[in-house]
N, C-alpha and C positions, 0 to 999 in steps of 0.2 A: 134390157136392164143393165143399168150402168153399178159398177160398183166403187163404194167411197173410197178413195186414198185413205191409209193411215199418216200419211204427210201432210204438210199444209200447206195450203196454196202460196207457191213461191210470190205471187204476186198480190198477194191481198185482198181477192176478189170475194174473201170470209167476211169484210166490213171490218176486220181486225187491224188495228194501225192505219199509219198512211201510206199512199199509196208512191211512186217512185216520182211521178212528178210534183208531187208536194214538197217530199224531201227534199226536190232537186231545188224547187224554188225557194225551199226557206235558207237554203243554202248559198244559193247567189245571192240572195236578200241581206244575209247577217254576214255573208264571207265565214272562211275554214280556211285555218291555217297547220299545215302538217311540217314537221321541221324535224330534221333528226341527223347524225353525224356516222361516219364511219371511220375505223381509224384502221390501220394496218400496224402491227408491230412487230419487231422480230429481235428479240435477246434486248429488250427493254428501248430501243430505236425506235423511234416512229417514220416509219419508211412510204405511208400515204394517208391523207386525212380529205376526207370528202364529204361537205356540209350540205345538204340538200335544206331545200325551201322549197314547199308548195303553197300555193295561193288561190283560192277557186273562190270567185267573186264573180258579180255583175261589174261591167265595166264602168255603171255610172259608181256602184257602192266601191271598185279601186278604184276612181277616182277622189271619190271622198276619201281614201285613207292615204291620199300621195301616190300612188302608183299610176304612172301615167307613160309609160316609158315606149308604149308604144307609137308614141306618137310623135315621137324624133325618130326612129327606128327605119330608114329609109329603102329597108328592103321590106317593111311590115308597113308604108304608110306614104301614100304619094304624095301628100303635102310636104311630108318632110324629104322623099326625094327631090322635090321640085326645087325646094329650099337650098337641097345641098347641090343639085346641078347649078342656080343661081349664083351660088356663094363662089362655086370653081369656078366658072364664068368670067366672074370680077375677079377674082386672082390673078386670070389667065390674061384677062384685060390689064390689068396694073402690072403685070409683066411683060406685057409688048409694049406699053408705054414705054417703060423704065428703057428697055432694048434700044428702043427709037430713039430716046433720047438720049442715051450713050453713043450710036453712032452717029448722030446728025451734029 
């Protein structure tokens, strides 16, 4: 014989609400955004001010809203590392040109 909680099931298996992956989805679906500021003051001085932003999205719904940033990010995205060893590449090339042709 089992006997009832007077609590309620943390998870929602009462049919009450939705359930954590519902949330979770409508959430990447519409995107949330959480933003708040901290200040530090001392005798009227502002001696630290720290702006947090959070963003919790689907990557396709940030990319509908401009946020794309991962994807220059070359420690977060190998195209864009590729890119950037490319780019040094030619640099390093247009400078032994230049060398060569300053001594010859």
């Amino acid at each position: 014989m089992t006997i009832p909680s007077r609590f309620p099931d943390p998870y929602g298996s009462g049919g009450s609400g939705a359930n954590l992956a519902d949330i979770l989805e409508r959430v990447l679906d519409k995107g949330i955004v959480i933003a708040g500021d901290i200040r530090i003051n001392l005798l009227d001085i502002e001696l630290l001010t720290i702006k947090l932003r959070l963003v919790v999205a689907s990557v396709e719904r940030a990319k509908e809203m401009g946020i794309d940033w991962w994807e220059d990010d070359p420690s977060l995205s190998s195209g864009a590392r590729r890119r950037e060893l490319a780019d040094e590449n030619e640099r390093l090339r247009q400078r032994i040109a230049a060398l060569e042709a300053d001594t010859a």
